[in-house]
C-alpha positions as CSV (number, residue, x, y, z in Angstrom):
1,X,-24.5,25.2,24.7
2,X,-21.8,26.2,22.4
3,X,-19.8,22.7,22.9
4,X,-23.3,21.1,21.6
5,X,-23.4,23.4,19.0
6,X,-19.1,22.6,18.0
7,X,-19.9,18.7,18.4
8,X,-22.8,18.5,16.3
9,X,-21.5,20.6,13.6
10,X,-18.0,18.8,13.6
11,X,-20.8,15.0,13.7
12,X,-22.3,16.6,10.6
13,X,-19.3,17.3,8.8
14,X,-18.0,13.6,9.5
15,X,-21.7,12.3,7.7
16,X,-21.9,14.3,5.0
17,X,-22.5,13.3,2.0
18,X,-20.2,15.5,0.0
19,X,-17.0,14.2,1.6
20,X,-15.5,10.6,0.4
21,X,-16.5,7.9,2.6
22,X,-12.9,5.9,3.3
23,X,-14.7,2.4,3.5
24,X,-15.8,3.2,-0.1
25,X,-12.2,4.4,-1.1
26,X,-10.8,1.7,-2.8
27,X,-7.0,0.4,-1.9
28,X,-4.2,-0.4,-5.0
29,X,-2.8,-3.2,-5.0
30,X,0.7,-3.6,-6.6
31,X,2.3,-6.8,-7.5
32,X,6.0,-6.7,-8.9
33,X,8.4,-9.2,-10.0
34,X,11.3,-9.6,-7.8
35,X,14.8,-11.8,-8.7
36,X,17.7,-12.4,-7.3
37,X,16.4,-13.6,-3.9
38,X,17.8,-16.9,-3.0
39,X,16.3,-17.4,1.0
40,X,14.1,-16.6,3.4
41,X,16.4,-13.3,4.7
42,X,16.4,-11.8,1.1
43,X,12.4,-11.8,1.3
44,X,12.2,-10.2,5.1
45,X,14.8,-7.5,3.8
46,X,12.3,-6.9,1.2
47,X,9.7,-6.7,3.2
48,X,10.5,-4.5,5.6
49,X,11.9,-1.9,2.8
50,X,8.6,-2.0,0.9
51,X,6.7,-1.8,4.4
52,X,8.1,1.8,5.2
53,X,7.5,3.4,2.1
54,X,4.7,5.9,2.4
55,X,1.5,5.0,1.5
56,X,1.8,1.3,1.9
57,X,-0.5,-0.7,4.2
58,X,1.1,-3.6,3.7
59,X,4.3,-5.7,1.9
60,X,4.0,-9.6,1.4
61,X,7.1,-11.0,-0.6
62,X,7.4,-15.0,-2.0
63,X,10.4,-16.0,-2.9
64,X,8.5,-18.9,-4.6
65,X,7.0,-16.7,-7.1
66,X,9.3,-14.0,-7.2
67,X,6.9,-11.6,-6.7
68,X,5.9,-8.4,-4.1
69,X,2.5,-8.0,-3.7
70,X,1.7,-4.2,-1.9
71,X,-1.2,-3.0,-0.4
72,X,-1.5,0.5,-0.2
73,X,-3.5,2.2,2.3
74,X,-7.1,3.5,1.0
75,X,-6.6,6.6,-1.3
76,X,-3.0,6.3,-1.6
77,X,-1.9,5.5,-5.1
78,X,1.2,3.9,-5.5
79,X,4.9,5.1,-6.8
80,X,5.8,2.7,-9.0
81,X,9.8,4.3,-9.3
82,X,9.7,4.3,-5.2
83,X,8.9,0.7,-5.4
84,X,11.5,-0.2,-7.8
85,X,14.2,2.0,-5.9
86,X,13.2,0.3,-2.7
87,X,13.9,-3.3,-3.6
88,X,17.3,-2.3,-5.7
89,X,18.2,-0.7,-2.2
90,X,17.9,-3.9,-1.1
91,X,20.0,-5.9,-3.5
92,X,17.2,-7.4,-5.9
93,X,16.4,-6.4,-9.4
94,X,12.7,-5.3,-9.7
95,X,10.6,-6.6,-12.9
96,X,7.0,-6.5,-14.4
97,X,4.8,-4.3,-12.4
98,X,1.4,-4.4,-12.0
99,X,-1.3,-2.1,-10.6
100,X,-5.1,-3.1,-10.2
101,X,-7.8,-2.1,-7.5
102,X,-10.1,-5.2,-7.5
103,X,-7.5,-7.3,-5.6
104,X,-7.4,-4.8,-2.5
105,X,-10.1,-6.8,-0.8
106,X,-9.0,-10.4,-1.4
């Protein structure tokens, strides 16, 4: 009886309407200018840089455009300085940033 008791009060908790439904949370999306790449091993260095910062869902780099685009998991907001550090740690010069929620689900 008390395990019934445990599991519908944790089941409530989970539904209520108080607590911040992640689905609803929307996710940042950062897009920042990147030069000084010149081939397709600059952009996967890149990559996986921006990929293990915390917060981030998700790092896409084009060397076409010169440009990061990063996806941060729901509810994390993004570190703009941490971004910047990451791709001068790995040999590029960081630019323009840009910071906007509407593109998260594109």
């Amino acid at each position: 009886m008390n395990r019934f008791i445990v599991l519908f009060i944790v089941l409530l908790m989970t539904h209520s309407p108080g607590l911040a439904d992640p689905a609803q949370v929307q996710a940042q999306v950062v897009e920042i200018e990147v030069t000084g790449m010149t081939c397709p091993f600059c952009v996967y260095g890149t990559e996986k840089k921006l990929n293990k910062l915390p917060g981030v869902d998700a790092a896409e780099v084009s060397l076409k455009n010169k440009k990061a685009r990063i996806l941060m998991k729901p509810g994390e907001k993004a570190d703009i300085e941490v971004i910047r550090k990451a791709i001068v740690d790995a040999g590029f010069t960081p630019g323009e940033a840009t910071v906007d929620t509407s593109k998260a689900a594109q």
